[in-house]
N, CA and C atoms as an extended XYZ file, in Angstrom:
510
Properties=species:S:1:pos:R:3:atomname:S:1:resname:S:1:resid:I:1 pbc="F F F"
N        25.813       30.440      -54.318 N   UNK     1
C        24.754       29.821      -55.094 CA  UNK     1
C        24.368       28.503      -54.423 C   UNK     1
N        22.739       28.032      -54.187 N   UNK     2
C        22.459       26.749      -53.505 CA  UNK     2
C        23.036       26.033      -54.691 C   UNK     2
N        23.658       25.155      -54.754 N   UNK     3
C        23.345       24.204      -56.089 CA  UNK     3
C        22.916       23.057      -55.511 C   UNK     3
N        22.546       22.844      -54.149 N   UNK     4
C        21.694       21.741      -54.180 CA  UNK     4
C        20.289       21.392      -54.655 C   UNK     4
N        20.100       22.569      -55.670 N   UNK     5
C        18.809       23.077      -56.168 CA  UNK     5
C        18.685       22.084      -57.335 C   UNK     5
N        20.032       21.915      -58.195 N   UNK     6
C        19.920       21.776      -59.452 CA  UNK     6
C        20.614       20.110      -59.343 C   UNK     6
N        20.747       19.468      -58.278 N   UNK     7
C        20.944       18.172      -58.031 CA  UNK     7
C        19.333       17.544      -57.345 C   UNK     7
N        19.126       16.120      -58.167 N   UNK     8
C        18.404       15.581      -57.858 CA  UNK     8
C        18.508       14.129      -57.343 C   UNK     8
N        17.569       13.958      -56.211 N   UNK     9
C        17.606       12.660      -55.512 CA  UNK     9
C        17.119       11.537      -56.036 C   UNK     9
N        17.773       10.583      -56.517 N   UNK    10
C        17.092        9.566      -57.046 CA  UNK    10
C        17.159        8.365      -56.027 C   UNK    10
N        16.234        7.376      -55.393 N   UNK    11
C        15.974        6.931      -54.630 CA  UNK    11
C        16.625        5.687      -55.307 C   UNK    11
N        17.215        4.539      -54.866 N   UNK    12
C        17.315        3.129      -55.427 CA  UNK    12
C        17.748        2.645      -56.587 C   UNK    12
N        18.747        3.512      -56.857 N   UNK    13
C        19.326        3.619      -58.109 CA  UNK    13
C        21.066        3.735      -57.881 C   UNK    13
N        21.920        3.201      -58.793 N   UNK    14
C        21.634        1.717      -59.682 CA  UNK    14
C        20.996        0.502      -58.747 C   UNK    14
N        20.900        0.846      -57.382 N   UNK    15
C        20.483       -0.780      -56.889 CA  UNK    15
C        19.796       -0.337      -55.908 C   UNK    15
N        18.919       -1.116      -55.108 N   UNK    16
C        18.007       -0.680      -53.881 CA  UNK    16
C        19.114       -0.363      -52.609 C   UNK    16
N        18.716        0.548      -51.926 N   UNK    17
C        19.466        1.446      -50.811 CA  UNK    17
C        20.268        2.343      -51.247 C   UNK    17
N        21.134        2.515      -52.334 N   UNK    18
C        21.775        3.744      -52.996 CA  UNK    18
C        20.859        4.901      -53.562 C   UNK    18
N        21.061        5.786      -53.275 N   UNK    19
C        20.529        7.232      -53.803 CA  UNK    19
C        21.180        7.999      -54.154 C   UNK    19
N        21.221        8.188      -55.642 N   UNK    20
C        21.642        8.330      -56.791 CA  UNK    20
C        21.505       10.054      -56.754 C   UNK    20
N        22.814       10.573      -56.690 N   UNK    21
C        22.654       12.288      -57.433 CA  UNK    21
C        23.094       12.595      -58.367 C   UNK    21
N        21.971       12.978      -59.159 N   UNK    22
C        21.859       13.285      -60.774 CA  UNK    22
C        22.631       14.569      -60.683 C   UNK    22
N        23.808       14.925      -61.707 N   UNK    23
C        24.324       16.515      -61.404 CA  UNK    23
C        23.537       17.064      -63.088 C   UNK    23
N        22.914       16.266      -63.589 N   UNK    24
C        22.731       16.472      -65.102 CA  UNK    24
C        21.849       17.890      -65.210 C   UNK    24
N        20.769       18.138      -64.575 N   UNK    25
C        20.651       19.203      -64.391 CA  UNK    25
C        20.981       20.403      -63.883 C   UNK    25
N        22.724       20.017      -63.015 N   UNK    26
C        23.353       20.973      -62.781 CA  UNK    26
C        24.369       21.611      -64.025 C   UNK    26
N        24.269       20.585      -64.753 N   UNK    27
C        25.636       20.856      -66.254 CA  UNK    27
C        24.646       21.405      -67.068 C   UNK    27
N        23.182       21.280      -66.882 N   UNK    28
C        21.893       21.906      -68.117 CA  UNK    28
C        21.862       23.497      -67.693 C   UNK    28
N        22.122       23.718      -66.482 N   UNK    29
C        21.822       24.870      -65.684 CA  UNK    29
C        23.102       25.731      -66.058 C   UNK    29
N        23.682       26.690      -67.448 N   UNK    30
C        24.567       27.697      -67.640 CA  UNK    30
C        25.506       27.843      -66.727 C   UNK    30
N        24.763       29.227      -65.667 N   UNK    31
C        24.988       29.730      -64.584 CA  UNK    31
C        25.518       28.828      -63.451 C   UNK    31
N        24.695       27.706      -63.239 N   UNK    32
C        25.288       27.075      -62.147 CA  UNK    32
C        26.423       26.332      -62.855 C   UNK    32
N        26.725       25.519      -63.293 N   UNK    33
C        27.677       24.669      -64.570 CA  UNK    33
C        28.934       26.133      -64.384 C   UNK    33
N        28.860       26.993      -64.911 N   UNK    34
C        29.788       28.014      -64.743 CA  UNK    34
C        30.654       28.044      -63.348 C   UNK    34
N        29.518       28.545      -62.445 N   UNK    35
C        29.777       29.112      -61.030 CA  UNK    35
C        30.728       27.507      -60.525 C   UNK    35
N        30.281       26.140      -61.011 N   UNK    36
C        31.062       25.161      -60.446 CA  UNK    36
C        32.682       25.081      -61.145 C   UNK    36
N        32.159       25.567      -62.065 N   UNK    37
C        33.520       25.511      -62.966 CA  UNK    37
C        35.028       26.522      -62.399 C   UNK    37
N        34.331       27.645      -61.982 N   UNK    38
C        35.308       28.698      -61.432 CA  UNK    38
C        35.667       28.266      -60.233 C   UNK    38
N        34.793       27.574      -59.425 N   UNK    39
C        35.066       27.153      -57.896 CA  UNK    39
C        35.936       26.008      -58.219 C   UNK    39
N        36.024       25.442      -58.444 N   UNK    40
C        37.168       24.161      -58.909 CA  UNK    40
C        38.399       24.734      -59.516 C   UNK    40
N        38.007       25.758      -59.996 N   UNK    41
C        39.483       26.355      -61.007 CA  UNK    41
C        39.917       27.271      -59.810 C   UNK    41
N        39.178       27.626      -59.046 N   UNK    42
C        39.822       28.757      -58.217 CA  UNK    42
C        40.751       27.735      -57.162 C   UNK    42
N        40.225       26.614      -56.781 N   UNK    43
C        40.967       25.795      -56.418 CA  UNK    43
C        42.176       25.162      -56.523 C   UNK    43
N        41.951       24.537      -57.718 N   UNK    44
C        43.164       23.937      -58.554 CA  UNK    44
C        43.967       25.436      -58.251 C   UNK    44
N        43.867       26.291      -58.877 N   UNK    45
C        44.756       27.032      -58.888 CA  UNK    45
C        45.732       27.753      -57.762 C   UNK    45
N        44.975       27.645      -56.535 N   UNK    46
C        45.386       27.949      -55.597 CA  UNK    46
C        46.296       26.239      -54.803 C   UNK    46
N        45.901       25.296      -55.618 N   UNK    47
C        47.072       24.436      -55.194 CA  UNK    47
C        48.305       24.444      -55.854 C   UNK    47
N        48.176       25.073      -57.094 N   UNK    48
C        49.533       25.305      -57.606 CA  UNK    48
C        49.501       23.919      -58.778 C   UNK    48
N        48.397       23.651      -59.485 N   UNK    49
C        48.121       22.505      -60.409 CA  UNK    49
C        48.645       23.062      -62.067 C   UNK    49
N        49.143       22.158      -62.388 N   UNK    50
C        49.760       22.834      -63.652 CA  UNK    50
C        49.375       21.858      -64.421 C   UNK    50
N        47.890       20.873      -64.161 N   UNK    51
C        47.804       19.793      -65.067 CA  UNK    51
C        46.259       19.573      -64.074 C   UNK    51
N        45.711       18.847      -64.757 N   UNK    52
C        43.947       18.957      -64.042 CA  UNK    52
C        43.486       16.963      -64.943 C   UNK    52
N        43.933       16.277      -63.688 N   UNK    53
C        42.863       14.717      -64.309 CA  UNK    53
C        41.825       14.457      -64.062 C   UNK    53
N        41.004       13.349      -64.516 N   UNK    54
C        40.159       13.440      -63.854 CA  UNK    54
C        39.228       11.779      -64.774 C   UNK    54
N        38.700       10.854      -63.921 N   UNK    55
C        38.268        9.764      -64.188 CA  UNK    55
C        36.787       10.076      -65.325 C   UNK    55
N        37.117        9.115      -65.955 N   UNK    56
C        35.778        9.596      -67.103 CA  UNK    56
C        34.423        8.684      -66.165 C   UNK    56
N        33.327        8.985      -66.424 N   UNK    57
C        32.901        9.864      -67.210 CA  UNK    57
C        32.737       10.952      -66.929 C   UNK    57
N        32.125       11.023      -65.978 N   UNK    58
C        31.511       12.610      -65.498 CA  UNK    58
C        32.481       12.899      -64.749 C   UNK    58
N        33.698       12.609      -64.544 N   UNK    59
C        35.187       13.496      -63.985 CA  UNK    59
C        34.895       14.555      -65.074 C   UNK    59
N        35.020       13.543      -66.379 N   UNK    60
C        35.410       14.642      -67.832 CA  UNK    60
C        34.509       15.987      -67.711 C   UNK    60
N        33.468       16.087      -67.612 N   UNK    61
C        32.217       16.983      -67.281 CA  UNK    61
C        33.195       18.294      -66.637 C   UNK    61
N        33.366       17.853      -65.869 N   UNK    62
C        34.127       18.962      -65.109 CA  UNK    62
C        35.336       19.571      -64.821 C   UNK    62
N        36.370       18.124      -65.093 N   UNK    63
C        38.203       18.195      -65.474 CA  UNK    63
C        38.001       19.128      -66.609 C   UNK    63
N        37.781       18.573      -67.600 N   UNK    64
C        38.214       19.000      -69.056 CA  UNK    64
C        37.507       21.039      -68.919 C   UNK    64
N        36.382       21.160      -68.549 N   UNK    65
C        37.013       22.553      -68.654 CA  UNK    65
C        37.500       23.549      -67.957 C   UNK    65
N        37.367       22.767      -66.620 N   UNK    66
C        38.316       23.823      -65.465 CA  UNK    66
C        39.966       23.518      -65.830 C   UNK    66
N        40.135       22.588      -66.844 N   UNK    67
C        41.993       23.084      -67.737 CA  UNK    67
C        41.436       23.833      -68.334 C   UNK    67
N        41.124       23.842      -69.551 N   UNK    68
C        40.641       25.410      -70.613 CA  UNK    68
C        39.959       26.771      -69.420 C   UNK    68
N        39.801       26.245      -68.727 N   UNK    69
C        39.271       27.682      -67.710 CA  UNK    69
C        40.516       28.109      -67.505 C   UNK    69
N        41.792       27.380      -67.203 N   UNK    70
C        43.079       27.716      -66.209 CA  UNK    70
C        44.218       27.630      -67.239 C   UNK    70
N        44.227       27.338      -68.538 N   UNK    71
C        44.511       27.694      -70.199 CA  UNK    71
C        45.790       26.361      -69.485 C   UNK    71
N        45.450       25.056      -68.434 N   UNK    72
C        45.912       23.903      -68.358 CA  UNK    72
C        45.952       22.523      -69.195 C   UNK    72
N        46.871       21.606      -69.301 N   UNK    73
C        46.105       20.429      -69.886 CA  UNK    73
C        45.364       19.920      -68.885 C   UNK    73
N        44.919       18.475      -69.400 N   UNK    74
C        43.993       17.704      -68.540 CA  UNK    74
C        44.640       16.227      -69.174 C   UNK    74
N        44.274       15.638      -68.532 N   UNK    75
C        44.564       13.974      -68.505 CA  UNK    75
C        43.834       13.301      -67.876 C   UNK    75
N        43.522       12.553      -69.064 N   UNK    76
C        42.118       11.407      -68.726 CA  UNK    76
C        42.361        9.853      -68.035 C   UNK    76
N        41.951        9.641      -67.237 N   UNK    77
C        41.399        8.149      -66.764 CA  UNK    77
C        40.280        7.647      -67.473 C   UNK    77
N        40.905        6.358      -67.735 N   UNK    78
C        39.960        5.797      -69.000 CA  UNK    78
C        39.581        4.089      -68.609 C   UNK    78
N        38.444        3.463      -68.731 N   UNK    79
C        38.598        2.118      -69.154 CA  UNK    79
C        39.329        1.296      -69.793 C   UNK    79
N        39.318       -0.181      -69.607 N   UNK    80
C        40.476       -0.488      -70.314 CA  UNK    80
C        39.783       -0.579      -71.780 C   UNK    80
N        41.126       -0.669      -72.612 N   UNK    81
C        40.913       -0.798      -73.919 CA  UNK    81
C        40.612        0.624      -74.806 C   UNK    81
N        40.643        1.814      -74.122 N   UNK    82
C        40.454        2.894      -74.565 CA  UNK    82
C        41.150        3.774      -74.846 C   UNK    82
N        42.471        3.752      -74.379 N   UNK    83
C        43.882        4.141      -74.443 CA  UNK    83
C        44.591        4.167      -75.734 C   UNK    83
N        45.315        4.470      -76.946 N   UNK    84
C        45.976        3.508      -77.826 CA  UNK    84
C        47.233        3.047      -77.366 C   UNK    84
N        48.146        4.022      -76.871 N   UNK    85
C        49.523        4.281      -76.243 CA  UNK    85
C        49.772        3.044      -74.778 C   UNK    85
N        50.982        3.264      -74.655 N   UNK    86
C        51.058        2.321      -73.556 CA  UNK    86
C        50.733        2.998      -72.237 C   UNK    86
N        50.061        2.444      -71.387 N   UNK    87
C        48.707        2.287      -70.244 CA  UNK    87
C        49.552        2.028      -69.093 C   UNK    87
N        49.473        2.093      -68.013 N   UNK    88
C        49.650        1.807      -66.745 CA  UNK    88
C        47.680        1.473      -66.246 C   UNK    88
N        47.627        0.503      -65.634 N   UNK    89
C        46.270        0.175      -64.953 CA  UNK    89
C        46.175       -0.305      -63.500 C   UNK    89
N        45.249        0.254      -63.235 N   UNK    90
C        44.533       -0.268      -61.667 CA  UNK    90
C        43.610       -0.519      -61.032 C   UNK    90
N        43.109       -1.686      -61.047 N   UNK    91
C        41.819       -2.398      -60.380 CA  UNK    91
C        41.280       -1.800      -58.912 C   UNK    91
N        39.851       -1.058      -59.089 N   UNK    92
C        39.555       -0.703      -57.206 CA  UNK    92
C        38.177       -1.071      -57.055 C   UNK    92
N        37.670       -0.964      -55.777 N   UNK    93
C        36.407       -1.443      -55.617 CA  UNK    93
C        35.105       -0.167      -55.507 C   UNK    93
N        34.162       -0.294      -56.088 N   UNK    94
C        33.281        0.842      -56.005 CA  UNK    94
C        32.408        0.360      -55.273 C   UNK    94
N        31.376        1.247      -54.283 N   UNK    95
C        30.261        0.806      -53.570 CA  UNK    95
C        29.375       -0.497      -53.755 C   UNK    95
N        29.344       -0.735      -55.238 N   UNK    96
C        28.820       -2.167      -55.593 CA  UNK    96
C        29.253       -2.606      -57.061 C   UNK    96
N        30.528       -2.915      -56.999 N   UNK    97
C        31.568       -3.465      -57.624 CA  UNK    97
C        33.092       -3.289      -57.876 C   UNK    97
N        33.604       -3.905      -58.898 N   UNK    98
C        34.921       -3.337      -58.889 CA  UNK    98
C        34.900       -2.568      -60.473 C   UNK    98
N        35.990       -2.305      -60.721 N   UNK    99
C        36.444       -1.405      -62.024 CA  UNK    99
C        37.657       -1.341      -62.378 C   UNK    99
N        38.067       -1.144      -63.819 N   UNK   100
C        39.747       -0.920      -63.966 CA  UNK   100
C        39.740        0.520      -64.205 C   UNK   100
N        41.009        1.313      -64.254 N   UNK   101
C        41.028        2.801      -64.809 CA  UNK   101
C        42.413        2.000      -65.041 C   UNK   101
N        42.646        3.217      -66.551 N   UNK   102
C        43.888        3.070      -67.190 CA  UNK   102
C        44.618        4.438      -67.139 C   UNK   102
N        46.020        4.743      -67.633 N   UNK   103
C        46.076        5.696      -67.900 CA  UNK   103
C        47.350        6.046      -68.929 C   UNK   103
N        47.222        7.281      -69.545 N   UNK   104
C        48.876        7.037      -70.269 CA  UNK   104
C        50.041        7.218      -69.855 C   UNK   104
N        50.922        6.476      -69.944 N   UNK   105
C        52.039        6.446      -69.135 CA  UNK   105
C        52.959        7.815      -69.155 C   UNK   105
N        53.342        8.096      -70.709 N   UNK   106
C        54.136        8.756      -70.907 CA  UNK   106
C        53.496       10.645      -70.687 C   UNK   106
N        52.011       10.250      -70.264 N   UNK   107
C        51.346       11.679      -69.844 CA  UNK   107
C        51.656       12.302      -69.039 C   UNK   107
N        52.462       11.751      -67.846 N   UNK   108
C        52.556       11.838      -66.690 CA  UNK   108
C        53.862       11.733      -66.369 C   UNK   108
N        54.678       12.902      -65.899 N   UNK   109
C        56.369       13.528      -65.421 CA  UNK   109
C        56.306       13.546      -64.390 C   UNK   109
N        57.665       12.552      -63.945 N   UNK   110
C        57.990       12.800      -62.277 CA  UNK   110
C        57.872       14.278      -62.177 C   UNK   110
N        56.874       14.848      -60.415 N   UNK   111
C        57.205       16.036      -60.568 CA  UNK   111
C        56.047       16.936      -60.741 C   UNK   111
N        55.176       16.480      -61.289 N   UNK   112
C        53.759       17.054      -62.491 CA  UNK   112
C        52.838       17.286      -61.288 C   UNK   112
N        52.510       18.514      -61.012 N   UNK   113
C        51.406       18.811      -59.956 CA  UNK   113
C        50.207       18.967      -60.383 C   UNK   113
N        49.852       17.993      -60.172 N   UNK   114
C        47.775       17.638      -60.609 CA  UNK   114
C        47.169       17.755      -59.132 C   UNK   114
N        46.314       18.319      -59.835 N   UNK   115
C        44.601       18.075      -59.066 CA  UNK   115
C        44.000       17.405      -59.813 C   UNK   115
N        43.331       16.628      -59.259 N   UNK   116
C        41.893       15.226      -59.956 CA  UNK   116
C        40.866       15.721      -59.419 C   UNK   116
N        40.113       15.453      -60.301 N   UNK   117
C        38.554       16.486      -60.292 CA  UNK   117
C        37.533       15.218      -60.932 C   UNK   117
N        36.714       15.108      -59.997 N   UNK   118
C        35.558       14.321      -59.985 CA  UNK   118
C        34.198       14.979      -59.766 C   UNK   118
N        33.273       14.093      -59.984 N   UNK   119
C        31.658       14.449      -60.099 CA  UNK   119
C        31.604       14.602      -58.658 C   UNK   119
N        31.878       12.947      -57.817 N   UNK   120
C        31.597       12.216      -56.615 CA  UNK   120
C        32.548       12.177      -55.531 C   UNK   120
N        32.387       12.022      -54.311 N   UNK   121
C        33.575       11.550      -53.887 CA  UNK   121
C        31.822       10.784      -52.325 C   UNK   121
N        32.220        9.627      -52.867 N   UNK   122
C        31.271        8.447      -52.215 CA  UNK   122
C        32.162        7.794      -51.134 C   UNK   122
N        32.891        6.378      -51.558 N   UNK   123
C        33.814        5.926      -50.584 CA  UNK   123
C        35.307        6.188      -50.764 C   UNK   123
N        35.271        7.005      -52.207 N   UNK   124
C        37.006        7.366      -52.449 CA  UNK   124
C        37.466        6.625      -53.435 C   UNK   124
N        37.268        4.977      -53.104 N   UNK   125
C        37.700        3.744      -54.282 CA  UNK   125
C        38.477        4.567      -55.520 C   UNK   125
N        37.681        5.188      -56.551 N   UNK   126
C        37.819        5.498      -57.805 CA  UNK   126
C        38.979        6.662      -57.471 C   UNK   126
N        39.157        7.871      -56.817 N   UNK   127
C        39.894        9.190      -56.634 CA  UNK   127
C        41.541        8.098      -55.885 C   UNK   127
N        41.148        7.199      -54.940 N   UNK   128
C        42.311        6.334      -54.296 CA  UNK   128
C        43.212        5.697      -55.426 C   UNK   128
N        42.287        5.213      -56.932 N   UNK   129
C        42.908        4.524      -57.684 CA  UNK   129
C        43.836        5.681      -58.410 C   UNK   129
N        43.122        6.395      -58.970 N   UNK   130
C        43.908        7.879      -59.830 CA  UNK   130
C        44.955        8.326      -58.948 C   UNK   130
N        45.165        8.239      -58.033 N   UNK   131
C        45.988        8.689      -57.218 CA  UNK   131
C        47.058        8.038      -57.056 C   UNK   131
N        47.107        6.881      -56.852 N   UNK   132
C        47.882        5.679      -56.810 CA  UNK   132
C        48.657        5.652      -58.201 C   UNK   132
N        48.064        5.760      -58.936 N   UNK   133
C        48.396        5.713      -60.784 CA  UNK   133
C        49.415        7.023      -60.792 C   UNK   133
N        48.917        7.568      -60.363 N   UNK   134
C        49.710        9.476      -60.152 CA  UNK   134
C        51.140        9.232      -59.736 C   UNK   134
N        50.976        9.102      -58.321 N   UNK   135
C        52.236        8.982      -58.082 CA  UNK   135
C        53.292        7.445      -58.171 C   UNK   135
N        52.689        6.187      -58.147 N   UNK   136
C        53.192        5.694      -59.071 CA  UNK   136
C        54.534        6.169      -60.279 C   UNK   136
N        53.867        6.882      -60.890 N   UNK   137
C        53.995        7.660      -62.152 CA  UNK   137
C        55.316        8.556      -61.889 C   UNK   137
N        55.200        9.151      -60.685 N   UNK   138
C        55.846       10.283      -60.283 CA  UNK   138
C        55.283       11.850      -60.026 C   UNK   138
N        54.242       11.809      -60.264 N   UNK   139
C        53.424       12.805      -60.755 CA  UNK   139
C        53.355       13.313      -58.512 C   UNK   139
N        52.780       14.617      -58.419 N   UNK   140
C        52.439       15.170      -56.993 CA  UNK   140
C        51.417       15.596      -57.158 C   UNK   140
N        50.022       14.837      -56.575 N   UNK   141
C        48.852       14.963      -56.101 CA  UNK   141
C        48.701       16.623      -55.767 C   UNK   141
N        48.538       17.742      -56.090 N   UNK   142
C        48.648       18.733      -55.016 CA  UNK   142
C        47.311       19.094      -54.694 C   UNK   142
N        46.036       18.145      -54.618 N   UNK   143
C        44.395       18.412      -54.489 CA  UNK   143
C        43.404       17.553      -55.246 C   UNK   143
N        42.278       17.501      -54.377 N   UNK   144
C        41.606       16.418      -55.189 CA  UNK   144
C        40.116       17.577      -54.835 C   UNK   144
N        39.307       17.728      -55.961 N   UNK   145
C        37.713       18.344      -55.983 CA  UNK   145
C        37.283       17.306      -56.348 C   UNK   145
N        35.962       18.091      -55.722 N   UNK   146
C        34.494       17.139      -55.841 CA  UNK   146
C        33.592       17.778      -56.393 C   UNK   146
N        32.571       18.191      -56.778 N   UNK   147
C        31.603       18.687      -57.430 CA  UNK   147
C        30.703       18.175      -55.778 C   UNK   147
N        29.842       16.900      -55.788 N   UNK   148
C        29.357       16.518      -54.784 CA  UNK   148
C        30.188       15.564      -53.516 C   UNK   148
N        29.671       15.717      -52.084 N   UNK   149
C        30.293       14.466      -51.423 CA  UNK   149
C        29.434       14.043      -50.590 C   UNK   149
N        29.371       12.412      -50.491 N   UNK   150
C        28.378       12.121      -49.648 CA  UNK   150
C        29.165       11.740      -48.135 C   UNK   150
N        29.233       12.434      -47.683 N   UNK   151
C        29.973       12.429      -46.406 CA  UNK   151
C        29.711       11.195      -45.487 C   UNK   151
N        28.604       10.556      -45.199 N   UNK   152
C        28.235        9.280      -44.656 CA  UNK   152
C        29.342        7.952      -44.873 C   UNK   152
N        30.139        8.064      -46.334 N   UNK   153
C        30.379        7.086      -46.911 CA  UNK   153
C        31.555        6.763      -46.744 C   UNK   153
N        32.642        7.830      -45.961 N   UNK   154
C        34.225        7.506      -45.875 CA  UNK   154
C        34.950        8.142      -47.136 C   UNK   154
N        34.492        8.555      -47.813 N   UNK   155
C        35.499        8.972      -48.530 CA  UNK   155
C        36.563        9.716      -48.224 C   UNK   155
N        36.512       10.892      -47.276 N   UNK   156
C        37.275       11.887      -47.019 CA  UNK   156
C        38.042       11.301      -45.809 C   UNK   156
N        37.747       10.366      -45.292 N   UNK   157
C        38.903        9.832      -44.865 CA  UNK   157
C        39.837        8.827      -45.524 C   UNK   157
N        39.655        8.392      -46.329 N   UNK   158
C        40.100        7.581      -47.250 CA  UNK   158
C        41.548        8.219      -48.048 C   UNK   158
N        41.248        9.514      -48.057 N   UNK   159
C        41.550       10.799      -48.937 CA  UNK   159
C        42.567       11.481      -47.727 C   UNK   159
N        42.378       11.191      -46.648 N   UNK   160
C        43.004       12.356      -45.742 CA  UNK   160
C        44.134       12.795      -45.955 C   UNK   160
N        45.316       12.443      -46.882 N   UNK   161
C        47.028       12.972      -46.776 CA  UNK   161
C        46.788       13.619      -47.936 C   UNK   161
N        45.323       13.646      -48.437 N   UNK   162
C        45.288       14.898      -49.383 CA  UNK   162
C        45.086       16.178      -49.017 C   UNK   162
N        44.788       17.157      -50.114 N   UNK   163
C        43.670       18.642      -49.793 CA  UNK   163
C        42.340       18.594      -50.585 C   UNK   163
N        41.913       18.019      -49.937 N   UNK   164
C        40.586       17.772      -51.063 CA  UNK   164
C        39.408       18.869      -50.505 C   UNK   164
N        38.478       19.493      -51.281 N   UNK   165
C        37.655       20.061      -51.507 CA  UNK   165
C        36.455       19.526      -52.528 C   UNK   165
N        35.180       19.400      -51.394 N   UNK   166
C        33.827       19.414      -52.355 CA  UNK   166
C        33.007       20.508      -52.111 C   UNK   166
N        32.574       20.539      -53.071 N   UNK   167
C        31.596       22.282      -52.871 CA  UNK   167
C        30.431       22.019      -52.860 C   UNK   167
N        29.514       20.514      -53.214 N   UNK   168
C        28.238       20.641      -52.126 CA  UNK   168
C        28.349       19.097      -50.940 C   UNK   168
N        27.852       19.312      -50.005 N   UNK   169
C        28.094       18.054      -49.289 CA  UNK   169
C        26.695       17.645      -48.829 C   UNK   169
N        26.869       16.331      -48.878 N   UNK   170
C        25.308       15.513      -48.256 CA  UNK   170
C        25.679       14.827      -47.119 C   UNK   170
């Protein structure tokens, strides 16, 4: 399936020189929304993931049902203050700023083989922080998806002692 069909280019957005890909009409689109959903689950699954995270917001878009696709949990990366339970946190830098992600501590077993599943994978920043939090934790990275990647930007090297997979690339 193209799904670069159902992604759109937005020119200068959030700031002048960034170009912004909307996946919103790829999650409006059934069929395609589906077809991404199985390709990520066929993934995860073939890393041997017995747990699926993934940074909100639009991680959630796509974490949360490739677990119910793979009858997995999921575990969220959250802002601060969004958590109730006790948090582990980590400050990283995004293309034009920084950010915290939190996460729950006690979610996460030495041992616990996740894949993290994102919208983006731009310069990495955000997937580097979840990761860090992971094993930290104790938890074993076994894959990181992308929905989109803008390959220009470093991410996938950033990422390299992973297995990461994006299924459309720019």
């Amino acid at each position: 399936m193209d799904l670069k069909q159902f992604i759109i280019n937005i020119p200068n957005f959030p700031k002048a020189g960034v170009d912004f890909k909307d996946i919103t009409p790829l999650i409006k689109d059934g069929e395609a929304y589906k077809y991404v959903i199985k390709e990520i689950a066929s993934f995860a699954k073939s890393c041997g993931a017995k747990t699926i995270a993934s940074p909100e917001s639009r991680g959630f878009l796509f974490g949360c049902p490739t677990a119910s696709e793979l009858g997995i949990g999921f575990i969220p990366f959250r802002k601060p203050n969004k958590l109730p339970r006790r948090t582990m946190s980590v400050c990283y830098g995004l293309e034009y700023g920084n950010d915290v992600l939190q996460v729950h501590i006690d979610d996460i077993k030495k041992g616990d083989k996740i894949v993290v599943v994102d919208d983006l994978l731009a310069s990495g920043g955000t997937l580097e922080a979840c990761v860090k939090l992971l094993e930290e934790l104790g938890a074993e990275v076994v894959g990181i998806c992308f929905v989109v990647e803008l390959s220009n930007l470093g991410g996938r090297e950033r990422l390299k002692k992973y297995n990461v997979k994006s299924i459309v690339t720019y």
